[in-house]
C-alpha positions in Angstrom: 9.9 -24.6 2.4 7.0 -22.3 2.4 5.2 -21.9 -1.4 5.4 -18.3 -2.6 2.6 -19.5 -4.9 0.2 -20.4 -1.9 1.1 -17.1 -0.2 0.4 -14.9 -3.6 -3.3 -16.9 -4.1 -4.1 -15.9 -0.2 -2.6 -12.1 -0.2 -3.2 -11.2 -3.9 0.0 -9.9 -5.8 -1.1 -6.3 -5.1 -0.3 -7.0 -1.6 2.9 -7.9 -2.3 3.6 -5.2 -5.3 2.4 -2.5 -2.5 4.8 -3.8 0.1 7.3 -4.3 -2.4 7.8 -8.4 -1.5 10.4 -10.0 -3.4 11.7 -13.4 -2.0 15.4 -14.2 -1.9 15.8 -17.4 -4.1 17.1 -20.6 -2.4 20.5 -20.6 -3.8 21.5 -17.0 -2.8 20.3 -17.2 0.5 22.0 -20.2 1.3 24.6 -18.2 -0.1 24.7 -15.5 1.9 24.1 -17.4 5.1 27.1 -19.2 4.8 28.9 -16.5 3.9 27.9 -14.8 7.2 28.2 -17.6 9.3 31.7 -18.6 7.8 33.9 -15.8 8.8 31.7 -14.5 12.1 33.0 -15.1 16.1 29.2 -15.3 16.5 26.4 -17.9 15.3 23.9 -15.1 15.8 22.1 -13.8 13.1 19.6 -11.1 12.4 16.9 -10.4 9.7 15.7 -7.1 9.0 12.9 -7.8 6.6 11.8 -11.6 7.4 9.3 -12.2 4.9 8.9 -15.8 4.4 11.8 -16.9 6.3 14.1 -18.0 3.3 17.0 -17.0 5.0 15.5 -18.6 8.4 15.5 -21.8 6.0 19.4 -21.7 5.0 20.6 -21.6 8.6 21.7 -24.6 10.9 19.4 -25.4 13.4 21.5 -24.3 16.0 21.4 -20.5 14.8 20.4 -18.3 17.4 18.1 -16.2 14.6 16.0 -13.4 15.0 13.9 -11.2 12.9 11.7 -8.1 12.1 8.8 -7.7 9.4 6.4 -5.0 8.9 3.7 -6.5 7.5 1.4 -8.7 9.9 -0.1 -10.8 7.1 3.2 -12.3 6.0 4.2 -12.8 9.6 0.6 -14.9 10.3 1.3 -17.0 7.1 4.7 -17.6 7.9 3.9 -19.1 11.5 0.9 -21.1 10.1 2.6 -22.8 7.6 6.6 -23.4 8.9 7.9 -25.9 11.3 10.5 -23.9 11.8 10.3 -20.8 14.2 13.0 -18.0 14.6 14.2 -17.1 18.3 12.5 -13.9 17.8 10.4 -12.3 15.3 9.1 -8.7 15.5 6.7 -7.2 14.2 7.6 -3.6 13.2 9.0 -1.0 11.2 12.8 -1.9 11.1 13.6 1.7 9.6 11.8 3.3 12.4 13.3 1.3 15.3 16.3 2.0 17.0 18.9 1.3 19.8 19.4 -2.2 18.8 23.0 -4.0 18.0 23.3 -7.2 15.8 26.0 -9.7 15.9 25.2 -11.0 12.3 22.6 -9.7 10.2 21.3 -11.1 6.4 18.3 -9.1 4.6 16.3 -8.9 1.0 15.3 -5.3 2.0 11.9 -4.2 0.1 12.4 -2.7 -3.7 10.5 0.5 -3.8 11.1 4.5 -3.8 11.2 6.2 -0.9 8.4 8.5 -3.1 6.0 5.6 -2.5 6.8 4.6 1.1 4.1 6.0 3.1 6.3 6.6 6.5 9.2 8.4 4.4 8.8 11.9 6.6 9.0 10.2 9.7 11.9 7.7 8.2 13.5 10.9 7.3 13.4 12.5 10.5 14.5 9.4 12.4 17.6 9.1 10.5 18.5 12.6 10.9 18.0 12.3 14.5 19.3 8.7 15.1 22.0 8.4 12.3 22.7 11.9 11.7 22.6 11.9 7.9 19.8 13.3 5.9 18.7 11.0 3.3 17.6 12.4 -0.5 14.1 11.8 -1.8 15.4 9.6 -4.3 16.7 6.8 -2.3 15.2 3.6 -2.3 13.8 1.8 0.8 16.6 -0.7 0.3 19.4 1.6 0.5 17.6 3.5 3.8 17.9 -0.3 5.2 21.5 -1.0 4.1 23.1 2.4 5.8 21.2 1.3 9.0 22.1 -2.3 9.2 25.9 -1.1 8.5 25.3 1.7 11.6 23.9 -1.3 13.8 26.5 -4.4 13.2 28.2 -5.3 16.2 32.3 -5.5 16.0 33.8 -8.7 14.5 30.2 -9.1 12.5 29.2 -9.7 9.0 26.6 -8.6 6.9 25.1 -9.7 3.4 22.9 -8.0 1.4 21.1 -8.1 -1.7 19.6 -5.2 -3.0 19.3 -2.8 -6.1 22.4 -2.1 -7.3 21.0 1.7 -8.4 22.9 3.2 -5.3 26.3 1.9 -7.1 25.5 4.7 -10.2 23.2 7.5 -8.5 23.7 10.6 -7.3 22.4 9.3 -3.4 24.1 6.5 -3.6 26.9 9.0 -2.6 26.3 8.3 1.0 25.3 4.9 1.0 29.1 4.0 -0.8 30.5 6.4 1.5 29.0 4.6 4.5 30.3 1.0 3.0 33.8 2.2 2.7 34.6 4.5 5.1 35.7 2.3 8.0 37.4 -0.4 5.6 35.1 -3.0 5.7 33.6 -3.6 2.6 34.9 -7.2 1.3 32.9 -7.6 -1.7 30.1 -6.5 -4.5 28.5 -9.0 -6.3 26.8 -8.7 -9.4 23.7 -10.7 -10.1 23.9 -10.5 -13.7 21.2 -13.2 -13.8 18.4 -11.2 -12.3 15.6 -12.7 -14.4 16.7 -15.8 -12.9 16.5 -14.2 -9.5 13.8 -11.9 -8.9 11.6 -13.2 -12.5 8.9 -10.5 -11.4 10.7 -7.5 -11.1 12.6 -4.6 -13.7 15.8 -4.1 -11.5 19.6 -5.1 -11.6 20.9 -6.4 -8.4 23.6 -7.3 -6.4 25.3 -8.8 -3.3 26.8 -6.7 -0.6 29.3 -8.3 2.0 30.6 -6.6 4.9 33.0 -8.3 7.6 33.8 -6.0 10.3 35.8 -8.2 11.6 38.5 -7.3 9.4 40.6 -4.4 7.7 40.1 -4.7 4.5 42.3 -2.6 1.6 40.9 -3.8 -1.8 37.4 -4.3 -2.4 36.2 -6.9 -4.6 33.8 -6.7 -7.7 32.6 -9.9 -8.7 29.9 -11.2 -11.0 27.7 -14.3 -11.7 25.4 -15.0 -14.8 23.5 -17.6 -13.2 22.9 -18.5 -9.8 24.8 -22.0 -10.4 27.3 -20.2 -10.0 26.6 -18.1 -6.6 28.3 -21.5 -4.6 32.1 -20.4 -6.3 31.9 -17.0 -6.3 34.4 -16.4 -3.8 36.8 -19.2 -5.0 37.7 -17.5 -8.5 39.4 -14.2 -8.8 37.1 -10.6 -8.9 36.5 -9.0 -12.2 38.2 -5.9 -10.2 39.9 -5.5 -6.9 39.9 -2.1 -6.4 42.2 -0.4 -3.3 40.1 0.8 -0.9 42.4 4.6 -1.3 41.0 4.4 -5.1 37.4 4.1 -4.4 35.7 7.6 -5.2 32.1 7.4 -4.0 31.2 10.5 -6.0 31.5 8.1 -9.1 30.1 5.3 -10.8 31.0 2.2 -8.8 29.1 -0.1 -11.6 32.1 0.7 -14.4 34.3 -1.7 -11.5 32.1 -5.2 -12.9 32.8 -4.2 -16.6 35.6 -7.2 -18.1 39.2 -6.1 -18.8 38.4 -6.6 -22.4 35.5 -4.3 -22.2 36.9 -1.3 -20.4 37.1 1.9 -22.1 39.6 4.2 -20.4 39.0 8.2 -21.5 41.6 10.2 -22.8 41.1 13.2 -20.3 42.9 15.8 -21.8 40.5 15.9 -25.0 37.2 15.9 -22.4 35.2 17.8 -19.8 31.8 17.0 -18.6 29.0 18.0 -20.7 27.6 20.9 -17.8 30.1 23.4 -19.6 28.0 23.2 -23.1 24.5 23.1 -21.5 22.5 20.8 -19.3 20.1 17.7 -20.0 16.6 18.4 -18.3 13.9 15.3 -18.1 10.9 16.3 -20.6 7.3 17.7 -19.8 5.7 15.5 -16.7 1.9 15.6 -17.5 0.5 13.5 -14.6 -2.4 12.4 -17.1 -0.9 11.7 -20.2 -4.7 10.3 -21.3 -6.1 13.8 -21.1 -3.5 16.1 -22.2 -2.0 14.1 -24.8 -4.5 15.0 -28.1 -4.5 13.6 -31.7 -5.7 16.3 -34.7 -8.8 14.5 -34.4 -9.1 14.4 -30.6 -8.7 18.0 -30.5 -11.4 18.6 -33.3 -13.8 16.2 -31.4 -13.6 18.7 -28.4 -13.2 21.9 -30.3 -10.0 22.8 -29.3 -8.2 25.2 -31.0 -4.6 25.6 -32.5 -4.1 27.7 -29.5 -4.9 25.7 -26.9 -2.6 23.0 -28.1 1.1 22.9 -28.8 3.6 19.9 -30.7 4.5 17.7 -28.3 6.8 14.5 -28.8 4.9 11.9 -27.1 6.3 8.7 -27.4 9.8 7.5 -28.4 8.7 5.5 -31.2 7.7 9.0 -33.0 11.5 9.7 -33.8 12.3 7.0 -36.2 15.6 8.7 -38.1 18.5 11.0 -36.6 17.0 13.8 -37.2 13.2 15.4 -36.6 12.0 18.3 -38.6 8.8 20.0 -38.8 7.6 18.3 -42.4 8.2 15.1 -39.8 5.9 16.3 -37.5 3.3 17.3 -39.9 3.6 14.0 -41.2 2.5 12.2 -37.7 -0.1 14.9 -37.2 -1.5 14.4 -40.7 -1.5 10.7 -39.8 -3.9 11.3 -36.8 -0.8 10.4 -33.9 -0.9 12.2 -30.8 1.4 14.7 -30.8 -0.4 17.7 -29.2 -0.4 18.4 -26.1 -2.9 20.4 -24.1 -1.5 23.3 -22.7 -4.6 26.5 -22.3 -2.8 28.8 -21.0 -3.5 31.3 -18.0 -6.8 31.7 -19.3 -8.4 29.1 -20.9 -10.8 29.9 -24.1 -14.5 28.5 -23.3 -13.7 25.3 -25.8 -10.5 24.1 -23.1 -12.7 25.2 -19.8 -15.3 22.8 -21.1 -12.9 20.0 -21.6 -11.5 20.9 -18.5 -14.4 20.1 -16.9 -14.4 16.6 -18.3 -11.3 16.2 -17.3 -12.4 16.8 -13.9 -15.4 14.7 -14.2 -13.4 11.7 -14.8 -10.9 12.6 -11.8 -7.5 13.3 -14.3 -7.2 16.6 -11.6 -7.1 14.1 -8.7 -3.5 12.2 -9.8 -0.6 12.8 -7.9 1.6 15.3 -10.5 -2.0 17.3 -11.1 -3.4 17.6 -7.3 0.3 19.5 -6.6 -0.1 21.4 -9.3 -2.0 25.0 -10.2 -4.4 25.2 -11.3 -4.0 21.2 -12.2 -4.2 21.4 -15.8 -1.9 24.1 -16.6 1.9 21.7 -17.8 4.9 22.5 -16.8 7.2 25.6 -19.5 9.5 24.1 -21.2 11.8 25.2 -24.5 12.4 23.1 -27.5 15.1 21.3 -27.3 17.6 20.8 -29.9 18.8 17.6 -28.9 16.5 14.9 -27.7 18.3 11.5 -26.0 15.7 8.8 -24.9 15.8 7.7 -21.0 15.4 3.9 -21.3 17.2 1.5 -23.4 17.9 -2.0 -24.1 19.9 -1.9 -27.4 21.6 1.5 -26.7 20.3 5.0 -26.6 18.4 6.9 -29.2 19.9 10.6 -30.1 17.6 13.2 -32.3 18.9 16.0 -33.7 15.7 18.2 -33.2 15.5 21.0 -35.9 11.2 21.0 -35.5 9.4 23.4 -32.9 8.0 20.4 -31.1 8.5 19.5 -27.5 8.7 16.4 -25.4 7.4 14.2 -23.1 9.5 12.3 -20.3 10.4 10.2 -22.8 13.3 12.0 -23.8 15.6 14.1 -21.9 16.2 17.5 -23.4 19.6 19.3 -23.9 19.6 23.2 -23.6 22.5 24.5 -24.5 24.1 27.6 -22.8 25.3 30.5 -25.3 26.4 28.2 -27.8 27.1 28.3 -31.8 25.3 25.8 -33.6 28.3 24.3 -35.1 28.6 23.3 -31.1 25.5 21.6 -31.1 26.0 19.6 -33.9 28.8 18.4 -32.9 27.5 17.1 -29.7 25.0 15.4 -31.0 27.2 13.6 -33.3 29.4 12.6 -30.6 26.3 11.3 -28.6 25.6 9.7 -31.8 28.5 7.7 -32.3 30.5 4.5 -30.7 33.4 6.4 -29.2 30.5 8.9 -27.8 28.4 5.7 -26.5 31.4 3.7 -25.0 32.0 6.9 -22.9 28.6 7.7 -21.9 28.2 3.7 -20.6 30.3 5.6 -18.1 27.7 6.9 -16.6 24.2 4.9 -17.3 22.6 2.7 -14.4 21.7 -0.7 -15.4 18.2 -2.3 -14.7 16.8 -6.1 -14.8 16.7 -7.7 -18.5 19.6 -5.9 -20.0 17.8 -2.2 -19.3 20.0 1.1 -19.4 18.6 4.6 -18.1 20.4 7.8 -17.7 18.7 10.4 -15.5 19.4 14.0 -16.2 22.6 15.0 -13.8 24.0 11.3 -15.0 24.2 13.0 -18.3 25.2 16.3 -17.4 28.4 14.9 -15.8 29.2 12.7 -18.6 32.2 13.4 -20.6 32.6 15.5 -23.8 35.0 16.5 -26.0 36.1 19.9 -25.4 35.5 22.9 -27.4 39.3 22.9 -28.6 39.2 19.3 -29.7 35.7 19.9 -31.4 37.8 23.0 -33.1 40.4 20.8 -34.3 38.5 18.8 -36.7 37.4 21.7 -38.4 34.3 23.0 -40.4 34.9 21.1 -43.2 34.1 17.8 -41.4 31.4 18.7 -39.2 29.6 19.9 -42.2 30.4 16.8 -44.4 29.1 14.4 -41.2 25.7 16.5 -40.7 24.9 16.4 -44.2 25.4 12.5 -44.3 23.2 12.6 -41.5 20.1 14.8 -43.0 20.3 12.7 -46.2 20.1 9.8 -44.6 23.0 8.1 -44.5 24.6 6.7 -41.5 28.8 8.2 -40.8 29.0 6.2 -37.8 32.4 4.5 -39.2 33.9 7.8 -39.6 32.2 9.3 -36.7 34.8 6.9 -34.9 38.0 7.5 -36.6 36.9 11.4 -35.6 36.2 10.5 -32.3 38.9 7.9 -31.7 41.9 10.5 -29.8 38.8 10.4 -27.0 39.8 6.7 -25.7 43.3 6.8 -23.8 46.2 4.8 -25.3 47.7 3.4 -21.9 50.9 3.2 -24.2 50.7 7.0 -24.7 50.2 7.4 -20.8 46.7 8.9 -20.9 45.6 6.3 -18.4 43.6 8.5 -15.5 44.8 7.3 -12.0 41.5 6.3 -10.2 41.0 9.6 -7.7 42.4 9.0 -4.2 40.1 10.4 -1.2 39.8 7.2 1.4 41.2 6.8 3.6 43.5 9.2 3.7 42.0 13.1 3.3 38.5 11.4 3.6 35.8 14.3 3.3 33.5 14.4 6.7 30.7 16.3 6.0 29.0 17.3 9.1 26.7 14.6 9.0 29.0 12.1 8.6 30.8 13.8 11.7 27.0 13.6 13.4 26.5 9.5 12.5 30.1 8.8 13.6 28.6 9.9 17.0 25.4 8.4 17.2 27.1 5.4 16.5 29.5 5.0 19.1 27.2 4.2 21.3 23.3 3.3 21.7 20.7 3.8 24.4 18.9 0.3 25.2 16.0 2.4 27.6 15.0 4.1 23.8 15.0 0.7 22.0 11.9 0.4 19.6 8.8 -1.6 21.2 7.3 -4.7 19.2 5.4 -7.1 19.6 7.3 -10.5 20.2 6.7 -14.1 18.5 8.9 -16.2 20.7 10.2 -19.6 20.1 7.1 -22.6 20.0 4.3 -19.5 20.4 
């Protein structure tokens, strides 16, 4: 077996960080391997991202197994140090090369944003020519390589895949579950619960995708491990969830299926509606430099900056420490020399803020990627105070504030603005944000990350559920006033929060189950690029197969 270690000490780990090179652990790819090869009429097998061979490693020797890696210096180390050598290996951009079919194919695609792939516009045109589906700028590199692989298997083939799980809880990964399901042969999603275990150096949850399209399938599986001991009986013990393949709704949140039995909260629907029809959650001011614009009282009197060129910011989540953030709170960090003021001149900039402008440039802050697209580059993005702030990341579970200062915020928090509404409205959101019921329902629709870490991007919270204004209305005045002033004072009504809150979770006994939505396979939408990739991939054209340059067998 090849030592990652030696490979790191001769590359550097920026090498690998760039390329986004994390190696598949011994025990999943052998995994995944035999997986393939148990079920599959052939013994071939493909591998669109070789890397260090791990998955080369895991098969018998009489695999017919081929390959495809981008990066050259991976590819040289690989050959000088393996015994081993794959029937083919090419060197190439798998994304970019097309007109290929695979009998079998296994892959650890790279983690990394499209945002930070170099070849993403002509990625993006190839897939919109070869596939016929235009991908969104928020998918990751490992998705792009899962839709393709699916496109390329050959009938009576299996694929396995590990990969972020993001796609199962994002808003792209609407196509990539509609690709997986669509022709019924998604087997199984496994949950690699255990991804410190896996993948030590990286912040992401992950899972296992299996495909066989060998085979109809009608229920897909959701299984999980905790550790990889226990990746060998996966398959032998029953799925946390099978869900029929007629139930699976790729417009939702596909991570809610690995939750336990004893763990699932079922809404009651007729008290909710998503939280769009009170307002919308925006991400908070982008700054590209947060080292220049972000100013303590005495940064700004050290560059003579004036009250004018400089406006209350929320700068870091730790600033919020209690429910509730007023203005005697801010002046209290500002008086205490925090950085909560953020730089913001203006169309024309007094002679104080040009000059510190200019040191700006000096040190390159204009040069960053948010502030060379922006101008003039140190003019920040308008933005409203927000009267509810919810933080994006979390490990222990989300923090809502209850903003009643004239400060704004960072990206650190996400920002509700409300839409015509009376305060009483707003109070009670935040309350129900704020409280169990509120954060069993919103689990709904987080997406989980490595080490036990939770996000919510914007549109994830704007679709979550809330109670509706005529539920809010039936509790009355009386009690949304008692539970905000328990909150300004200091105290914490979480335990009657719930009792408020409790008609929000269904009783099944009661009948306010909500029947999973049925749209596969029966009145299946086909957008016209879905139409479009059902095309392309009826057939392929060998004479525009991708060129690369070969490693054969003993070479």
């Amino acid at each position: 077996m090849i030592s990652l270690a030696e490979y790191t000490a001769e590359v550097g780990y920026g090498h690998r960080k760039r390329l986004a090179q994390f190696f598949t652990p011994p025990a999943i790819a052998r995994f995944m391997v035999g997986w393939v090869l148990g079920g599959a009429r052939s013994d071939r097998i493909h591998d669109p991202a070789f890397g260090l061979g791990a998955f080369l490693d895991c098969a018998p020797a009489d695999c017919a197994f081929t390959g495809m890696e981008i990066d050259d210096r991976v590819v040289d180390f690989f050959i000088r140090h393996s015994r081993r050598r794959p029937e083919s290996l090419a060197c190439g951009d798998y994304l970019l090369d097309f007109g290929r079919r695979h009998a079998n194919i296994v892959c650890n695609p790279p983690y990394l944003r499209f945002q930070k792939f170099l070849n993403r516009d002509a990625v993006f045109a190839a897939f919109c020519e070869r596939l016929g589906i235009r991908l969104s700028g928020y998918t990751n590199i490992a998705s792009a390589f899962l839709v393709k692989s699916v496109s390329e298997l050959e009938n009576g083939g299996r694929l396995a895949y590990i990969l972020p799980s993001e796609f199962l809880n994002s808003g792209y990964g609407e196509l990539v579950k509609d690709w997986l399901s669509k022709d019924g042969h998604l087997d199984s999603i496994i949950e690699v619960e255990c991804e410190n275990e896996a993948f030590g150096e990286v912040t992401t949850s992950v899972c296992i995708v299996l495909y066989d399209s060998a085979r109809r399938i009608d229920e897909v599986a959701f299984r999980k491990i905790s550790s990889l001991a226990e990746i060998d009986g996966v398959m032998d013990i029953p799925p946390l969830r099978s869900v029929p393949l007629s139930c699976l709704d790729v417009s939702g949140k596909w991570g809610v299926y690995f939750v336990a039995a004893g763990d699932r909260v079922q809404p009651a629907m007729r008290h909710l509606c998503p939280l769009s029809e009170y307002g919308r959650f925006s991400r908070g001011i982008a700054t590209g430099a947060n080292g220049f614009f972000v100013l303590s009282r005495s940064g700004m009197r050290r560059n003579g900056l004036s009250a004018q060129s400089c406006v209350p910011c929320i700068t870091r989540s730790q600033q919020l420490a209690g429910l509730t953030f007023t203005d005697e709170d801010f002046a209290a960090l500002a008086e205490a020399d925090k950085g909560v003021f953020l730089f913001s001149p203006g169309e024309d900039p007094d002679e104080p803020s040009r000059r510190y402008i200019r040191q700006g440039e000096e040190k390159g802050y204009n040069k960053g990627f948010i502030t060379r697209h922006r101008s003039p580059w140190y003019k920040t993005e308008e933005r409203a105070v927000a009267p509810i702030l919810l933080n994006v990341f979390s490990r222990s579970g989300y923090k809502v504030v209850r903003n009643y200062s004239s400060a704004l915020s960072l990206t650190n928090f996400h920002c509700f603005y409300p839409h015509r509404l009376r305060d009483a409205y707003v109070d009670w959101l935040f309350l129900y944000l704020h409280s169990g019921v509120g954060r069993k329902l919103l689990s709904l629709s987080k997406r989980r990350y490595g080490n036990a870490l939770d996000k919510f991007e914007p549109n994830d919270l704007n679709d979550a559920l809330v109670p509706t204004r005529a539920f809010f209305d039936s509790l009355g005045q009386d009690v949304l006033t008692e539970l905000m002033d328990a909150v300004i004072s200091g105290k914490d009504p979480s335990l009657r929060l719930d009792e408020a809150f409790a008609p929000l979770v269904a009783d099944a006994e009661a009948g306010d189950v909500v029947p999973a939505p049925v749209k596969y396979p029966f009145r299946r939408r086909e957008p016209e690029q879905m139409r479009l990739a059902i095309e392309k991939r009826k057939g392929y054209d060998s004479r525009k197969a991708g060129t690369a340059k070969k490693v054969r067998r003993g070479e």
